[in-house]
Backbone as XML, in Angstrom:
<?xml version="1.0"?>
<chain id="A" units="angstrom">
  <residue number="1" name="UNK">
    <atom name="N" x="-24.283" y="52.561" z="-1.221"/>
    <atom name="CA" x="-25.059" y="52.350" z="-0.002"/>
    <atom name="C" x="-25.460" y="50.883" z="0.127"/>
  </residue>
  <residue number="2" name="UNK">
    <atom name="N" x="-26.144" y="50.488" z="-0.799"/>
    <atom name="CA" x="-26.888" y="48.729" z="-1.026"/>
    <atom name="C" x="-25.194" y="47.832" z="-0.793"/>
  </residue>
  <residue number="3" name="UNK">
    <atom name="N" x="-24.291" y="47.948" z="-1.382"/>
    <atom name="CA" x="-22.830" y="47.590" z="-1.057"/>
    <atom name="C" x="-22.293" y="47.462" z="0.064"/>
  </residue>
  <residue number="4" name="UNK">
    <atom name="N" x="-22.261" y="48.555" z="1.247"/>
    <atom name="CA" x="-22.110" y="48.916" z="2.237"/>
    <atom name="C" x="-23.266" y="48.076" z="3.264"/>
  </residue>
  <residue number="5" name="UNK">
    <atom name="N" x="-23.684" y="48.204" z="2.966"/>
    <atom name="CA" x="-24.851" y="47.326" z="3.756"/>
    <atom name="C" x="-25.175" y="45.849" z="3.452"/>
  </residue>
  <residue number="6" name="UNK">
    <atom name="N" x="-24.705" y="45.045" z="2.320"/>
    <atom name="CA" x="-24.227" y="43.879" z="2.411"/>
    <atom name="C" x="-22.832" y="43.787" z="2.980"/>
  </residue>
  <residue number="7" name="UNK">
    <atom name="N" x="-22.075" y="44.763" z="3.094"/>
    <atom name="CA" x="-21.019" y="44.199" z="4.243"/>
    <atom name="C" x="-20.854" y="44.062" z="5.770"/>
  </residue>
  <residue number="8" name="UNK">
    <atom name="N" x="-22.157" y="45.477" z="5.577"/>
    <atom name="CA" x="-22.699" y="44.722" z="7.225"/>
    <atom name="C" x="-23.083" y="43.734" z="7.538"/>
  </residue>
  <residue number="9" name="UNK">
    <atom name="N" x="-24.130" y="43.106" z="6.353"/>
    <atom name="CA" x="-24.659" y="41.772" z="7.049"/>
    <atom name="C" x="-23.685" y="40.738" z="6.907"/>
  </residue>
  <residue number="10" name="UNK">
    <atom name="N" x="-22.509" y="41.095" z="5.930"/>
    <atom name="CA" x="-21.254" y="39.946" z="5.879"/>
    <atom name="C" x="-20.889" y="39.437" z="7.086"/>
  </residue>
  <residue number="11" name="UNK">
    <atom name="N" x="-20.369" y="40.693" z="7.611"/>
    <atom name="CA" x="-19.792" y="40.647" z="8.826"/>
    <atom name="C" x="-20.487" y="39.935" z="10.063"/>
  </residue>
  <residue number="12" name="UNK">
    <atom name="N" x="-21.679" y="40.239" z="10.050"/>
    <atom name="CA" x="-22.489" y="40.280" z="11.067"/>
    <atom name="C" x="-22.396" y="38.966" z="11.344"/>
  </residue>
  <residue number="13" name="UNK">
    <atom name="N" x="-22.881" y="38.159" z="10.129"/>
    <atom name="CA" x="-23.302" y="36.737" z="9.733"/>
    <atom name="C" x="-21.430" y="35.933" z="10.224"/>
  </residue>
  <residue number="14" name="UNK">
    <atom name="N" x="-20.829" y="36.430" z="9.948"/>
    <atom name="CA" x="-19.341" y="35.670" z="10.224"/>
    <atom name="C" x="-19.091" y="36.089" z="12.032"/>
  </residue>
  <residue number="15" name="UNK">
    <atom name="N" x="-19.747" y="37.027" z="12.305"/>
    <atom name="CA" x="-19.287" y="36.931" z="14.010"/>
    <atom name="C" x="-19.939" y="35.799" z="14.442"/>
  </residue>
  <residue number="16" name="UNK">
    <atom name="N" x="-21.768" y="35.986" z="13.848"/>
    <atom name="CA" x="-22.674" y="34.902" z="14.624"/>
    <atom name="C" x="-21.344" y="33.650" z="14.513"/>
  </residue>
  <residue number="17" name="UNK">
    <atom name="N" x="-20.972" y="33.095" z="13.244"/>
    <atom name="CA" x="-20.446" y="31.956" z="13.209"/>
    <atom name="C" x="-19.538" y="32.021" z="14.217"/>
  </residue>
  <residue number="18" name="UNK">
    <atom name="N" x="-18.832" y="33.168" z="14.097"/>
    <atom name="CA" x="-17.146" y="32.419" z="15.271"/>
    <atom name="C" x="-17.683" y="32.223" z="16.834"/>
  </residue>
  <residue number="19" name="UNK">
    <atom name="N" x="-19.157" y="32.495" z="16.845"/>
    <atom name="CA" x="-19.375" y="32.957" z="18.466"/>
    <atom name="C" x="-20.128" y="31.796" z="18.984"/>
  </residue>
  <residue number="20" name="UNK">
    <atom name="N" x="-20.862" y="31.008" z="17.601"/>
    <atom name="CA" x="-21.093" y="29.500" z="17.551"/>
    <atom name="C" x="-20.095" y="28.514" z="18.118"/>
  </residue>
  <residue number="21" name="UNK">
    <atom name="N" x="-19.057" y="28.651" z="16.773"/>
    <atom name="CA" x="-18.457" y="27.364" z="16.619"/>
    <atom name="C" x="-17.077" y="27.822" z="18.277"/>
  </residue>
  <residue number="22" name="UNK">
    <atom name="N" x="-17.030" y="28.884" z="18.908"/>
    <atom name="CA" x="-16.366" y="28.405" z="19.893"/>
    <atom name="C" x="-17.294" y="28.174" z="20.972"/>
  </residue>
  <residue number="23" name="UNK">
    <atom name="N" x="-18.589" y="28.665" z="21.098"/>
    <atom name="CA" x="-19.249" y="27.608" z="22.301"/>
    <atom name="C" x="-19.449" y="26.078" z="21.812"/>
  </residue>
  <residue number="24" name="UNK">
    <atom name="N" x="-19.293" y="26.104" z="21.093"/>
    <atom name="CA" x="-19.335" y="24.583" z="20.383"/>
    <atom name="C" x="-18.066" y="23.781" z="21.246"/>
  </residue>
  <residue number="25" name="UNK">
    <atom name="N" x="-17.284" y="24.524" z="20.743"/>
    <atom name="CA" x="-15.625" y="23.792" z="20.902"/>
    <atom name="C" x="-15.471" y="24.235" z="22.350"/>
  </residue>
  <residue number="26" name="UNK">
    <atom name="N" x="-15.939" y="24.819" z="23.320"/>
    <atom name="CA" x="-16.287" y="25.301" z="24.738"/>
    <atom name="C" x="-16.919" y="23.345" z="25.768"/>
  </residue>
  <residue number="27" name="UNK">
    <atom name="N" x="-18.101" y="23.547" z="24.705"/>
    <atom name="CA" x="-18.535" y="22.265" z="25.185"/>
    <atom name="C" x="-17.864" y="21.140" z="25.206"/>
  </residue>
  <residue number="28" name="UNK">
    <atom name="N" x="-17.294" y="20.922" z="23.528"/>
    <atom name="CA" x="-16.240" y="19.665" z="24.130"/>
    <atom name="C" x="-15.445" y="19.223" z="24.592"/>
  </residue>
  <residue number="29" name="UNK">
    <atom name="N" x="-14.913" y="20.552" z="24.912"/>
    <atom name="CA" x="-13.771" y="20.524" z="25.852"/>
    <atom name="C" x="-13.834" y="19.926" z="27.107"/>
  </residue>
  <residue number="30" name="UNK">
    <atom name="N" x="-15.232" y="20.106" z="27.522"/>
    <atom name="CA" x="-15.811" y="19.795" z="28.757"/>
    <atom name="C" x="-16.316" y="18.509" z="28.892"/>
  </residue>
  <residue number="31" name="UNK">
    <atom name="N" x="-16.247" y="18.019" z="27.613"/>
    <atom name="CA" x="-16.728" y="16.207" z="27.568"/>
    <atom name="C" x="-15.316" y="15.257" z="27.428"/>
  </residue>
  <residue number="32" name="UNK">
    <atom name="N" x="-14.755" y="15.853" z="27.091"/>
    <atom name="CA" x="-12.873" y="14.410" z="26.740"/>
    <atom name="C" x="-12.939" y="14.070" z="27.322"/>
  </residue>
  <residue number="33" name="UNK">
    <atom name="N" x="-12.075" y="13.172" z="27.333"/>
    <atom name="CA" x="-11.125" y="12.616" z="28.398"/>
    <atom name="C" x="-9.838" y="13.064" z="28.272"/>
  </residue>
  <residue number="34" name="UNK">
    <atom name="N" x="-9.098" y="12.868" z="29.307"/>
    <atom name="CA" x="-7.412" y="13.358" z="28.904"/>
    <atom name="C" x="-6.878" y="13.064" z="27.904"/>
  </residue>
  <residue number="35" name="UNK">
    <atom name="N" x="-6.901" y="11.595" z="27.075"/>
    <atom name="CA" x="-6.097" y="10.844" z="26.295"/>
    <atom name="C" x="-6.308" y="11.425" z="25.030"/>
  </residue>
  <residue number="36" name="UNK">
    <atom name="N" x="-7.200" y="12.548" z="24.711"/>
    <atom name="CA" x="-7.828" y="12.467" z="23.505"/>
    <atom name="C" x="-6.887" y="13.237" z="22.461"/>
  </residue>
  <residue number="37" name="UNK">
    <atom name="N" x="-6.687" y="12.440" z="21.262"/>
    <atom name="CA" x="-5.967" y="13.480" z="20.604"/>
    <atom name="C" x="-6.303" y="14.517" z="19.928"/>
  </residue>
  <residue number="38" name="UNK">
    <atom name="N" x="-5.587" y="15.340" z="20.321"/>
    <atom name="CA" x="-5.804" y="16.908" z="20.215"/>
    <atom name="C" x="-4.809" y="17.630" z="19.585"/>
  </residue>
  <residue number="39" name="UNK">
    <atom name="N" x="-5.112" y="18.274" z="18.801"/>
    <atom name="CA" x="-3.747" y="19.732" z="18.115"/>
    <atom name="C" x="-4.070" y="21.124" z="18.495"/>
  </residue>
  <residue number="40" name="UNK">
    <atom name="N" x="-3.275" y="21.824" z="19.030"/>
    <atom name="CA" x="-3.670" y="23.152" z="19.427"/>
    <atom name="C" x="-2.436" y="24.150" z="18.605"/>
  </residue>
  <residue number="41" name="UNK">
    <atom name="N" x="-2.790" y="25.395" z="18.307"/>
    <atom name="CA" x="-1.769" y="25.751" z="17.803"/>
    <atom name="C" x="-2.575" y="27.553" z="17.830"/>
  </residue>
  <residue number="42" name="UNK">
    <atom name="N" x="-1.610" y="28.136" z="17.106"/>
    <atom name="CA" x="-1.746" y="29.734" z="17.119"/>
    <atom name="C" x="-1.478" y="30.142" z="15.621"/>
  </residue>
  <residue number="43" name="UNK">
    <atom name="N" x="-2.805" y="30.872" z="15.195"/>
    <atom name="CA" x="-2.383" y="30.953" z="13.609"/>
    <atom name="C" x="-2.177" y="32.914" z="14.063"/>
  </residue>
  <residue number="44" name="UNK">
    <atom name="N" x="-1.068" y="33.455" z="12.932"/>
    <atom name="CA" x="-0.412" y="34.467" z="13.381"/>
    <atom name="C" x="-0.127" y="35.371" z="11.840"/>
  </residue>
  <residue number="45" name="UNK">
    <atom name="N" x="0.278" y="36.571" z="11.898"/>
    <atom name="CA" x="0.404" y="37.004" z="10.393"/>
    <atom name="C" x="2.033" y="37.051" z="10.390"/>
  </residue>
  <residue number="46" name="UNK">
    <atom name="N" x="2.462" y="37.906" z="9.580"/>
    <atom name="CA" x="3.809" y="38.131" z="9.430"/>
    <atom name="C" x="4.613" y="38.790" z="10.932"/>
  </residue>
  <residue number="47" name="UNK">
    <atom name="N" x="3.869" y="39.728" z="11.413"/>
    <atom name="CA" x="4.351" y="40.569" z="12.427"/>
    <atom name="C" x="4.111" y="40.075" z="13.562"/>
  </residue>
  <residue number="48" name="UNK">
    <atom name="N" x="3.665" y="38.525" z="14.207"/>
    <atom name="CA" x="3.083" y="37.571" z="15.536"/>
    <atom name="C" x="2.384" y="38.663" z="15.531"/>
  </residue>
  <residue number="49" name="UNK">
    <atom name="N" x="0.696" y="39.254" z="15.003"/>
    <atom name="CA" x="0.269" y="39.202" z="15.362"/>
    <atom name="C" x="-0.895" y="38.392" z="15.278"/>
  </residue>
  <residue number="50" name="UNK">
    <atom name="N" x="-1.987" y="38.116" z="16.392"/>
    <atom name="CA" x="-3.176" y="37.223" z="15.988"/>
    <atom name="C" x="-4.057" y="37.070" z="14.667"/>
  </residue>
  <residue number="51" name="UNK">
    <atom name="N" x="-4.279" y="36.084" z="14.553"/>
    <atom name="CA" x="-5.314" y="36.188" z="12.989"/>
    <atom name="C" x="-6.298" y="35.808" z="13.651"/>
  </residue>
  <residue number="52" name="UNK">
    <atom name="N" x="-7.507" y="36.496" z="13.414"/>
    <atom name="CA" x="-8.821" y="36.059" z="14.499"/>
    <atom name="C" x="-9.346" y="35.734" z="13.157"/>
  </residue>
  <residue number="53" name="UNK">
    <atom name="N" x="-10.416" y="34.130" z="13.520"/>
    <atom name="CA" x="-11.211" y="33.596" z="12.460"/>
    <atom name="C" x="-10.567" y="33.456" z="11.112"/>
  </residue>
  <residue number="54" name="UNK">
    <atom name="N" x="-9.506" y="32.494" z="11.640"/>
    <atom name="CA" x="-8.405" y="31.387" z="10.573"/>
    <atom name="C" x="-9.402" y="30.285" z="10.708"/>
  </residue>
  <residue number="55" name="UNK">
    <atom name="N" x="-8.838" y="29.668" z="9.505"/>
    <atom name="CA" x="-9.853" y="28.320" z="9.468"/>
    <atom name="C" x="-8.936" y="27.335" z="9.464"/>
  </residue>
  <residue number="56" name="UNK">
    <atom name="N" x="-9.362" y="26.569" z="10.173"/>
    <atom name="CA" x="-8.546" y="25.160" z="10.381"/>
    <atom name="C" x="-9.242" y="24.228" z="9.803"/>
  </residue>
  <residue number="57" name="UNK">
    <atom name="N" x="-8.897" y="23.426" z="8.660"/>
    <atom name="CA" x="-10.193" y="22.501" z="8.245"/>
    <atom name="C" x="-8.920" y="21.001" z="8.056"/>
  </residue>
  <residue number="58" name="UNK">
    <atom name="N" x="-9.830" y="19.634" z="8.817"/>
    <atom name="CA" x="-8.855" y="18.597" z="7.983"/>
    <atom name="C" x="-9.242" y="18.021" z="6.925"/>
  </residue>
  <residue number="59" name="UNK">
    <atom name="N" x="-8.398" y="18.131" z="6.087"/>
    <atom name="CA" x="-8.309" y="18.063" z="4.288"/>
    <atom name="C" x="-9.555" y="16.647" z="3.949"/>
  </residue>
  <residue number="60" name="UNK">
    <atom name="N" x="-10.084" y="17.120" z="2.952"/>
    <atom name="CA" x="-11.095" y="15.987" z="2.614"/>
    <atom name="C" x="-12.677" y="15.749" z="3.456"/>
  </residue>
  <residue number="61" name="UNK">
    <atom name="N" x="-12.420" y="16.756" z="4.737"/>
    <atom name="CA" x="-13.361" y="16.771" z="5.654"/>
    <atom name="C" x="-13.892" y="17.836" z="5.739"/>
  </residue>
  <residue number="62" name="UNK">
    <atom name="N" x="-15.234" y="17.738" z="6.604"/>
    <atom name="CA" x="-15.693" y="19.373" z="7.037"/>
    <atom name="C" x="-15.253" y="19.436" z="8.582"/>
  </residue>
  <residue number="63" name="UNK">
    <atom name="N" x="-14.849" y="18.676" z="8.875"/>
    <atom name="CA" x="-14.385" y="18.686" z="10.358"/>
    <atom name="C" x="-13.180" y="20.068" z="10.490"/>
  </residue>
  <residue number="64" name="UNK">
    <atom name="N" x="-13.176" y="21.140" z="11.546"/>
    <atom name="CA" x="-12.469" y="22.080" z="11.678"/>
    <atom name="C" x="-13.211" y="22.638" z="12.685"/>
  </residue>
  <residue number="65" name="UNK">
    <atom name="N" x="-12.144" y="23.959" z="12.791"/>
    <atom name="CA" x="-12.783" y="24.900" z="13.741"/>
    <atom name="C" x="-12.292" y="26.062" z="13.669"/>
  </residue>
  <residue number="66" name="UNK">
    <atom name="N" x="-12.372" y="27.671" z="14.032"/>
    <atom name="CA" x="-11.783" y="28.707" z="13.706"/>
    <atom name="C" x="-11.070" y="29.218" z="14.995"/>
  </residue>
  <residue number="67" name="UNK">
    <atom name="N" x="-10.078" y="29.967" z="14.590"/>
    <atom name="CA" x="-9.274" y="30.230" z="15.749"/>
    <atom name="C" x="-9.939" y="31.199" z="16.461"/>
  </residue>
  <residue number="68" name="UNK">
    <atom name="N" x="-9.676" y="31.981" z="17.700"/>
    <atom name="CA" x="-9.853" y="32.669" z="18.457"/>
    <atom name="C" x="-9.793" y="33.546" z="18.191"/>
  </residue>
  <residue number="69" name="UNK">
    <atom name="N" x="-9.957" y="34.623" z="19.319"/>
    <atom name="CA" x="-9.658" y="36.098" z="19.718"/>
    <atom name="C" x="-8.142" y="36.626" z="19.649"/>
  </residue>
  <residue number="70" name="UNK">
    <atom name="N" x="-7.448" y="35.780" z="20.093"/>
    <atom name="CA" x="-6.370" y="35.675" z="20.187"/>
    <atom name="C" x="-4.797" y="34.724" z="19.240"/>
  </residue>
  <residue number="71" name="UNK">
    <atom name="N" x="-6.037" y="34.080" z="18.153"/>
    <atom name="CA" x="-5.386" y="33.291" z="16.851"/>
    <atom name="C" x="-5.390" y="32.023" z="17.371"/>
  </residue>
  <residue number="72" name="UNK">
    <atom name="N" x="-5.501" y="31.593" z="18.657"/>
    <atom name="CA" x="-5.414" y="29.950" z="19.255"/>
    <atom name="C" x="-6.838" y="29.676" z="18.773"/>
  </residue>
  <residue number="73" name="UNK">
    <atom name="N" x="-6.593" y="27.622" z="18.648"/>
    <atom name="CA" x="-7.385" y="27.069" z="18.072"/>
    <atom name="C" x="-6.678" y="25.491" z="18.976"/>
  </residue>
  <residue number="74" name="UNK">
    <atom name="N" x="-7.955" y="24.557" z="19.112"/>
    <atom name="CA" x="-7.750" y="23.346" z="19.778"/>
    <atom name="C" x="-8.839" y="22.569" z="18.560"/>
  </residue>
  <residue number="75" name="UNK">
    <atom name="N" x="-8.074" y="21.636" z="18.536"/>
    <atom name="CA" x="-9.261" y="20.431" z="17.227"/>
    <atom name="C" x="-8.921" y="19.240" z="17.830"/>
  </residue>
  <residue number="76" name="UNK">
    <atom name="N" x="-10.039" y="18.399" z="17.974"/>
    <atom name="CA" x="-10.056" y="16.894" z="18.627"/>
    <atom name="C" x="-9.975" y="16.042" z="17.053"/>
  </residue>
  <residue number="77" name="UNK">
    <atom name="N" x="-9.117" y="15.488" z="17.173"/>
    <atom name="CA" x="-8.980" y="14.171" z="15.882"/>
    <atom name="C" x="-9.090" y="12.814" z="16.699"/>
  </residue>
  <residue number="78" name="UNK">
    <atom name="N" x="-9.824" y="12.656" z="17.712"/>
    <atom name="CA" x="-10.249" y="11.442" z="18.052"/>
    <atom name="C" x="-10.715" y="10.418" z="17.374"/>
  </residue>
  <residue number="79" name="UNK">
    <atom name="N" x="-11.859" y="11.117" z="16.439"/>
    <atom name="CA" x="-12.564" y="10.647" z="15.070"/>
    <atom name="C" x="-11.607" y="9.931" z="13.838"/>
  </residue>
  <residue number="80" name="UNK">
    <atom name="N" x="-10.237" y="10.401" z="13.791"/>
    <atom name="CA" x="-9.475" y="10.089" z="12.894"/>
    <atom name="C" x="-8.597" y="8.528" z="13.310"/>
  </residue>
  <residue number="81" name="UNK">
    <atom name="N" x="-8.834" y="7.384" z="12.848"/>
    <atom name="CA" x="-8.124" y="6.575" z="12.733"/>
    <atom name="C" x="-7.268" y="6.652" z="12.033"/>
  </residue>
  <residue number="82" name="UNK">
    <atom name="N" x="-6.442" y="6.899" z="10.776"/>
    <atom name="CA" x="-5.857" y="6.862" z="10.032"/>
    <atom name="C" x="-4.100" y="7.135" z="11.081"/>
  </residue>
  <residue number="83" name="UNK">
    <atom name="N" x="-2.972" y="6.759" z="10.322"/>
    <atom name="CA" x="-1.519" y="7.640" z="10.902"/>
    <atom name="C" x="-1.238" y="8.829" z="10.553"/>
  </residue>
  <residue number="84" name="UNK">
    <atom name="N" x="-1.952" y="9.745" z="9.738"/>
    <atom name="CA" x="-1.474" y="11.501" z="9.628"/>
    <atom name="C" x="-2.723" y="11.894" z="8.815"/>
  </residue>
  <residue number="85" name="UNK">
    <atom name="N" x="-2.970" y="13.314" z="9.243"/>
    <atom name="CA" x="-4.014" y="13.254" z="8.541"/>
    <atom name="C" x="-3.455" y="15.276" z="8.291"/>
  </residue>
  <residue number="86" name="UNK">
    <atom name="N" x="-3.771" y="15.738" z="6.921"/>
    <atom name="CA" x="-3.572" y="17.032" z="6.734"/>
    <atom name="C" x="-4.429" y="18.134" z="7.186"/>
  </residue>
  <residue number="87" name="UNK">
    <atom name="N" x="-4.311" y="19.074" z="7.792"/>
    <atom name="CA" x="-4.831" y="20.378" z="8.206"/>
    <atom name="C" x="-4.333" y="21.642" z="7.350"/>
  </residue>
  <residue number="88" name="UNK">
    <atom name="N" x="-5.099" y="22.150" z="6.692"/>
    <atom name="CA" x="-5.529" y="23.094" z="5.911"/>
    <atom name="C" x="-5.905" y="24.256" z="6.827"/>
  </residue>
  <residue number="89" name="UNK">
    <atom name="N" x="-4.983" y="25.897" z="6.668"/>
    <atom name="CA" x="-5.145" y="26.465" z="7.312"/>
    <atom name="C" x="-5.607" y="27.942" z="6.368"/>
  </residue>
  <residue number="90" name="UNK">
    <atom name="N" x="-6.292" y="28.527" z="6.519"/>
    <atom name="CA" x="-6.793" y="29.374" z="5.596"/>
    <atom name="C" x="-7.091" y="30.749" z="6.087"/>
  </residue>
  <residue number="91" name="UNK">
    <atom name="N" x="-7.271" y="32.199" z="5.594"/>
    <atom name="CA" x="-7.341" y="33.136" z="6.259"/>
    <atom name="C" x="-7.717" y="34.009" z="4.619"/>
  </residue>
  <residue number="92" name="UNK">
    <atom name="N" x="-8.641" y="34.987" z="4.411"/>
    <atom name="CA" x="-8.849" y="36.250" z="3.677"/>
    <atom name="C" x="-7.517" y="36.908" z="3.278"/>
  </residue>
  <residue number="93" name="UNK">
    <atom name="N" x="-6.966" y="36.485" z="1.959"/>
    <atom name="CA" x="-5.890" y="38.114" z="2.183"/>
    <atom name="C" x="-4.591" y="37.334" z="2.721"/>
  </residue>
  <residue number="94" name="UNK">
    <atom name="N" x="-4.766" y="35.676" z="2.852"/>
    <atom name="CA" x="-3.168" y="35.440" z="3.339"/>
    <atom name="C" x="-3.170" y="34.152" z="1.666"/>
  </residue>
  <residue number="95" name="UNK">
    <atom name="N" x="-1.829" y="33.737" z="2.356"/>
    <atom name="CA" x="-1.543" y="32.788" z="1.689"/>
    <atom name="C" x="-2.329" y="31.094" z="2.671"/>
  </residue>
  <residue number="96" name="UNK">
    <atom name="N" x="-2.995" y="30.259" z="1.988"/>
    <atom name="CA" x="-3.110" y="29.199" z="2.760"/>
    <atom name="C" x="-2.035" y="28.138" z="2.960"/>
  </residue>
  <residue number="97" name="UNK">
    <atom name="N" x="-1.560" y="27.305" z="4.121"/>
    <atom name="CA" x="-0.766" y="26.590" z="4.521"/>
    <atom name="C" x="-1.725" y="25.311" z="4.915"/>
  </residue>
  <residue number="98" name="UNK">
    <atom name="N" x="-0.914" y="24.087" z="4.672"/>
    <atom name="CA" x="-0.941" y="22.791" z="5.024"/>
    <atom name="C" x="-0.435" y="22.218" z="5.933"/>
  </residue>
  <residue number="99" name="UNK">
    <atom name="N" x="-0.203" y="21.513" z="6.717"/>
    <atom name="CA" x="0.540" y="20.429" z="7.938"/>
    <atom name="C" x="0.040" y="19.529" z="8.326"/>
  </residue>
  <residue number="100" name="UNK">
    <atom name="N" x="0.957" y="18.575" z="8.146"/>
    <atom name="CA" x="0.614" y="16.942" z="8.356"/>
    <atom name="C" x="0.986" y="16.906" z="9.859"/>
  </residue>
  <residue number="101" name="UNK">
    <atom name="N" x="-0.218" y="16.326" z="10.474"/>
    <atom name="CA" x="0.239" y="15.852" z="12.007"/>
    <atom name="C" x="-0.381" y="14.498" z="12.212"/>
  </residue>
  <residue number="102" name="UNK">
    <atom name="N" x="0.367" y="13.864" z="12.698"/>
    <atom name="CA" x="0.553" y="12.202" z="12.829"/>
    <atom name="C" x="-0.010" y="12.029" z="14.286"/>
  </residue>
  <residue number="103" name="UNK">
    <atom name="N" x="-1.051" y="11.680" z="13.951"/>
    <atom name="CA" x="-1.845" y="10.825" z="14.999"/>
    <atom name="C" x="-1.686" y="10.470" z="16.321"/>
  </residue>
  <residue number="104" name="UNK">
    <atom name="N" x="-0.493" y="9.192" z="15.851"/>
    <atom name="CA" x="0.088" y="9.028" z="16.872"/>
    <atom name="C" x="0.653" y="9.817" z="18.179"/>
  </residue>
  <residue number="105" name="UNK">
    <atom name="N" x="1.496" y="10.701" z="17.846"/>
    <atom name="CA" x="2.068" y="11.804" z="18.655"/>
    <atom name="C" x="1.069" y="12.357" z="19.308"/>
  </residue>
  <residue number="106" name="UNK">
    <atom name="N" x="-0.485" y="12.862" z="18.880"/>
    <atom name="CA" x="-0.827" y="13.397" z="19.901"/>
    <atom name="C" x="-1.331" y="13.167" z="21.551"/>
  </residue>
  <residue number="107" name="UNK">
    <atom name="N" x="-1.486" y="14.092" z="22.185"/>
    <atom name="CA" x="-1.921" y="15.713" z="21.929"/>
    <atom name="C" x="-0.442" y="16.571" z="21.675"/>
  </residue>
  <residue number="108" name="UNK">
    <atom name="N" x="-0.615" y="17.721" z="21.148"/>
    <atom name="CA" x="0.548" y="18.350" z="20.650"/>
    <atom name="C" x="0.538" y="19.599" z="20.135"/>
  </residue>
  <residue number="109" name="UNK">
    <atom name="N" x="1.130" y="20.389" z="20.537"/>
    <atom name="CA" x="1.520" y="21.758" z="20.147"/>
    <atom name="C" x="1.869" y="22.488" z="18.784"/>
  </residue>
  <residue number="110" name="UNK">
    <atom name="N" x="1.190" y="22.723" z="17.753"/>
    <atom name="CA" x="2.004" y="23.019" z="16.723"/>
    <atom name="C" x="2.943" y="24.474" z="16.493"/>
  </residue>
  <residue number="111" name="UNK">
    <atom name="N" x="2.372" y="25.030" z="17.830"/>
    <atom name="CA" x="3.317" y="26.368" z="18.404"/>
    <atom name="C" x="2.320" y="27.546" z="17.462"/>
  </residue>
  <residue number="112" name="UNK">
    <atom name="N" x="3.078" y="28.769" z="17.332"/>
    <atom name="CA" x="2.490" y="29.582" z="15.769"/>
    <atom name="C" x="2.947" y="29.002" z="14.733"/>
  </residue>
  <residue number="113" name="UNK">
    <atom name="N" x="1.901" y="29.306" z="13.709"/>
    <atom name="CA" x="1.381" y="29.021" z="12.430"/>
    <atom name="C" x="1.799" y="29.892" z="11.861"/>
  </residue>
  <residue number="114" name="UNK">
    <atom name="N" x="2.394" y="30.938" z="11.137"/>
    <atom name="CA" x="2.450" y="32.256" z="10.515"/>
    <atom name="C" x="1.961" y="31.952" z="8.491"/>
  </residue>
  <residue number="115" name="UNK">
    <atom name="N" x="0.731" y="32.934" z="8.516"/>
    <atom name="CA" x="0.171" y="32.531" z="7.270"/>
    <atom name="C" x="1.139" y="33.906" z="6.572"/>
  </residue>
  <residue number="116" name="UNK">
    <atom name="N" x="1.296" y="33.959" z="5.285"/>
    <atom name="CA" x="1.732" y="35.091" z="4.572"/>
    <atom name="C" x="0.783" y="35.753" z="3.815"/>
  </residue>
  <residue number="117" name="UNK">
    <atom name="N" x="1.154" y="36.837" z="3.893"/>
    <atom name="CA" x="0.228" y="37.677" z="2.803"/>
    <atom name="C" x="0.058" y="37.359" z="1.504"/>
  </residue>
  <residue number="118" name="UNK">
    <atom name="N" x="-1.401" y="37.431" z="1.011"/>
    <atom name="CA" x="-1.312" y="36.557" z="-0.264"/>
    <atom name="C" x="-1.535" y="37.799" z="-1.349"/>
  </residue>
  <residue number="119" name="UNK">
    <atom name="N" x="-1.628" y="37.265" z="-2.559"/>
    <atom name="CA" x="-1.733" y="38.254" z="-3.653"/>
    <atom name="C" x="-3.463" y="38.471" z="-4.089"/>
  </residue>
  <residue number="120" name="UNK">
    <atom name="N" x="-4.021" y="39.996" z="-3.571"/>
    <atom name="CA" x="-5.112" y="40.151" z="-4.282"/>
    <atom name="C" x="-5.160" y="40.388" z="-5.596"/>
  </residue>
</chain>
């Protein structure tokens, strides 16, 4: 019972977050400018379907954001001077993936992401 009921508040506590951090990412959307570089992409499992609340984090940073309802995710690297910088993609129960996206090029599509099932 005491078990069961810390997984309620698990849960509970991880919606508040995803319901945060996309009015968050709601707002800035609404402040850019066009030029800004941006990566958008779709994190997905084996079967295309959505992974809701993937984590997108860039490596070395706390800067990220979690994907959607629908597995889409948009991250502003405006902040990033550097020429490539790594994105760390993470999910419960998958395997985590890496991808280097180069600066320069953006804004840009990284299309789906497909994480694999990892070993519990």
């Amino acid at each position: 019972m005491l078990k069961s009921n810390f997984l309620r508040i698990y849960f509970f506590l991880g919606v508040i977050l995803c319901i945060s951090l996309s009015q968050e990412s709601i707002a800035q959307k609404m402040e850019r400018p066009a030029s800004t570089p941006i990566v958008r992409g779709q994190i997905v499992d084996k079967k295309n379907s959505p992974i809701i609340g993937a984590t997108i984090l860039v490596d070395s940073t706390t800067k990220g954001v979690v994907s959607d309802e629908n597995g889409f995710f948009e991250l502003d690297l405006s902040q990033f001077k550097n020429k490539s910088i790594t994105l760390n993609i993470g999910y419960i129960g998958k395997e985590s993936n890496s991808i280097e996206v180069k600066i320069k090029e953006l804004p840009k599509s990284l299309g789906q992401i497909k994480l694999k099932d990892g070993v519990l």
